[in-house]
C-alpha positions in Angstrom: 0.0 0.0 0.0 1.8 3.3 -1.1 1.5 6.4 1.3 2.1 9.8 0.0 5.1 11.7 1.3 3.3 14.8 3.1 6.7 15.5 4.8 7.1 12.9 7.3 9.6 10.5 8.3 10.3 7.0 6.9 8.9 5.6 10.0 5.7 7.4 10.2 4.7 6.7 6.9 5.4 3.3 7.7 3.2 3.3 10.7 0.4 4.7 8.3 1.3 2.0 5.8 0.9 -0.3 8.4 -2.4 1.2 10.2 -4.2 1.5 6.8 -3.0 -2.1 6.4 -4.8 -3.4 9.5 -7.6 -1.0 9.0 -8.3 -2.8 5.3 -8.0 -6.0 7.5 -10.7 -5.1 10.2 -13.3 -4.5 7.6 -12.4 -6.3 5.2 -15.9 -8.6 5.8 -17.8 -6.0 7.4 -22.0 -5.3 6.5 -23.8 -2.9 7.9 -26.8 -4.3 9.7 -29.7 -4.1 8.2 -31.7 -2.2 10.3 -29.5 1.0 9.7 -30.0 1.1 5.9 -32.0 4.4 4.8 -34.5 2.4 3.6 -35.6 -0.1 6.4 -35.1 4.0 8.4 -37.4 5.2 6.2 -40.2 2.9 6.4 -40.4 3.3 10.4 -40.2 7.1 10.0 -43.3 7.0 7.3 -44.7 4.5 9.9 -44.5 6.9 12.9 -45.5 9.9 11.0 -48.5 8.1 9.6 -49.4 6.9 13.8 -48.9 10.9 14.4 -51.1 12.2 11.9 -53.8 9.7 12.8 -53.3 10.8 17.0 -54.0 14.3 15.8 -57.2 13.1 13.7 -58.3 11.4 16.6 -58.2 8.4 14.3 -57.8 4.9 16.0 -54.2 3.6 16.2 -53.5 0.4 14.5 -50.6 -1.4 15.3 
């Protein structure tokens, strides 16, 4: 992995080489779960905002 020179030393970009190395490592298999994906987020907002407008109609809830 080739770090740019931004004026450091041999050794610190070395220790970036290497911390980018075991970063790539780390989450290298990583998903993000699914119930943080916009859209599964989305649906519970439209959700709640449909529960709200029907409490201010004096609608029944249903659940």
């Amino acid at each position: 992995m080739r770090v740019p020179n931004a004026g450091q030393d041999l050794i610190e970009r070395r220790i970036v080489r290497e911390g980018k190395a075991i970063a790539e490592t780390m989450l290298a298999d990583f998903a993000d779960p699914s119930g943080l994906q916009l859209s599964g987020l989305w649906r519970q907002l439209r959700t709640l905002g449909a529960r709200f407008s029907a409490l201010l109609r004096g609608a029944p809830i249903r659940s």
